[in-house]
C-alpha positions in Angstrom: 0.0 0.0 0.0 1.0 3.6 -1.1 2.4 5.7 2.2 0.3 8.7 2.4 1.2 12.0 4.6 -0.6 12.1 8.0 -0.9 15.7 7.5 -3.8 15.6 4.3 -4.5 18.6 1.7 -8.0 19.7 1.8 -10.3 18.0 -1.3 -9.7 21.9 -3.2 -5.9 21.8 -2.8 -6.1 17.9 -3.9 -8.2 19.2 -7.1 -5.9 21.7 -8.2 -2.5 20.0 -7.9 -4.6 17.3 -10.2 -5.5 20.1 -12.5 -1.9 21.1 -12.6 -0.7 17.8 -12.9 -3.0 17.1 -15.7 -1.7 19.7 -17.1 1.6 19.1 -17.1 1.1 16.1 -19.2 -1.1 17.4 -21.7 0.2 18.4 -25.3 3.7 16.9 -24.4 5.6 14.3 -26.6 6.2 10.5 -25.9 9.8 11.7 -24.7 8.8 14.3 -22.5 5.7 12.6 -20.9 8.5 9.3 -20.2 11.1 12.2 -18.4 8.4 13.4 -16.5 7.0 10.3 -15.2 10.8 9.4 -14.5 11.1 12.0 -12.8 8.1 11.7 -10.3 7.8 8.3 -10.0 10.5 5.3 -9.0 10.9 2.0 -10.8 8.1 0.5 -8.8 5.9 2.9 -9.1 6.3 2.8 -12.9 6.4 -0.9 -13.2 2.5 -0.6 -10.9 0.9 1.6 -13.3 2.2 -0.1 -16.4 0.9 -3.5 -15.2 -2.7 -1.9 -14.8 -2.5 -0.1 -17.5 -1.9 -3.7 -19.0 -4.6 -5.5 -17.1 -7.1 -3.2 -18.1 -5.7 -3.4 -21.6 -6.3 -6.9 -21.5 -9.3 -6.9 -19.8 -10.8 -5.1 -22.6 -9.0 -7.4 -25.1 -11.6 -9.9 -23.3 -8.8 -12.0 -21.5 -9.4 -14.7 -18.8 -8.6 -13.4 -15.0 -6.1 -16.2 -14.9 -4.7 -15.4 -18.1 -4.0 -12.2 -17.1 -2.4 -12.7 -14.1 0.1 -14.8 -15.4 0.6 -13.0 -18.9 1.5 -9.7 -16.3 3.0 -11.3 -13.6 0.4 -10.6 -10.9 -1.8 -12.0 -8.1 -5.5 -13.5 -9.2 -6.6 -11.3 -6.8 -5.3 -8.4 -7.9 -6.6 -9.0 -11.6 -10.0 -9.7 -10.2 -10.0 -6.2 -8.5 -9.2 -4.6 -11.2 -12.0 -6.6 -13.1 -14.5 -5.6 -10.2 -13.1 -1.7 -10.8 -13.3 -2.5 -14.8 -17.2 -3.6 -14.6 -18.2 -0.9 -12.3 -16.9 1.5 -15.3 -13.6 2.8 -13.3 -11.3 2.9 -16.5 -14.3 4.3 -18.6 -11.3 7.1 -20.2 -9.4 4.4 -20.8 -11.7 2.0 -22.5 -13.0 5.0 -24.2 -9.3 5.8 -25.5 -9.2 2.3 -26.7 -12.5 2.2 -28.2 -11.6 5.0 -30.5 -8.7 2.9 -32.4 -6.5 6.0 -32.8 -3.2 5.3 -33.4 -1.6 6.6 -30.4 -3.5 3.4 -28.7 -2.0 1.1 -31.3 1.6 2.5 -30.4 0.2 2.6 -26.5 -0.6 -1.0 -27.1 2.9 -1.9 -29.1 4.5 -0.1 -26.2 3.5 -2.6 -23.4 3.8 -5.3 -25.5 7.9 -3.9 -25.4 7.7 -3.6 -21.5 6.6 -7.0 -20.9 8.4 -9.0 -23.0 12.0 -6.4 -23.4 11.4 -5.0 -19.7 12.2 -9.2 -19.0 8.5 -9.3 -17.3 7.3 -11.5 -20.0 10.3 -14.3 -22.6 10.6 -12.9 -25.8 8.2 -14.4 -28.3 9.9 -17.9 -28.9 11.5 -18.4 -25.8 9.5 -20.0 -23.2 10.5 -22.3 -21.5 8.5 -24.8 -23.2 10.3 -23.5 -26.1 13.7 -23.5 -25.2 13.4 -27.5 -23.5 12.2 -28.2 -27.5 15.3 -26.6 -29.1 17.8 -28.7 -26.8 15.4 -31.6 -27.1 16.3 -31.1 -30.8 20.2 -30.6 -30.9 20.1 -33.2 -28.3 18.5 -35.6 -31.4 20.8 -34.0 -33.9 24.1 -34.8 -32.2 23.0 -38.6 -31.3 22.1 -39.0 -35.1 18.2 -38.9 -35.3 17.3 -36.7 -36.9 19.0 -34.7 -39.9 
């Protein structure tokens, strides 16, 4: 769980350091929106909202709960949270930003896809486990003579 100060902001000093954090990401390039979250968040912290960004992703993509937890590397229980928070309309920008097909989602999209599997959360397509036991299974054959 997050570590929040004891000491809280007020609901209209929490609405406009939203407003001004919203607005520090809006009209800014892929590079600059990546420095700025670099700069504000840690490697955890990025890592968090990049695997619910995913689960929601593939949520929508209609995956399995179980699927999904072990395609991202996370708890059942966490997937079915965010499932729960998904079906009671909690990612409705997101799904929305998704819906529309523009090609900032498709790069979004292409971008997790390069943080799972080149971030080492997911093996590179083709090297499973499962894969990798076949490929020694099969020098393994080709040394002793079996197959050419």
């Amino acid at each position: 769980m997050v570590q929040i100060s004891k000491s809280p902001l007020s609901k209209s000093d929490e609405m406009v350091l939203f407003i001004q954090l919203t607005q520090l990401f809006s009209k800014k390039s892929d590079i600059e929106v990546q420095g700025i979250l670099s700069n504000l968040l840690g490697y955890e912290e990025k890592l968090m909202l990049a695997k619910r960004f995913a689960i929601v992703v593939l949520l929508w993509k209609k995956q399995s709960i179980y699927s999904i937890a072990k395609i991202v590397h996370v708890s059942t229980s966490t997937v079915a949270r965010i499932h729960q928070n998904y079906h009671a309309g909690a990612y409705i920008n997101i799904i929305e930003a998704l819906d529309t097909r523009n090609p900032s989602i498709v790069e979004i999209l292409k971008s997790i896809d390069d943080v799972l599997h080149l971030g080492g959360i997911l093996p590179h397509y083709g090297q499973t486990h499962r894969s990798e036991m076949y490929k020694r299974d099969m020098e393994a054959k080709k040394k002793r003579g079996k197959i050419n």
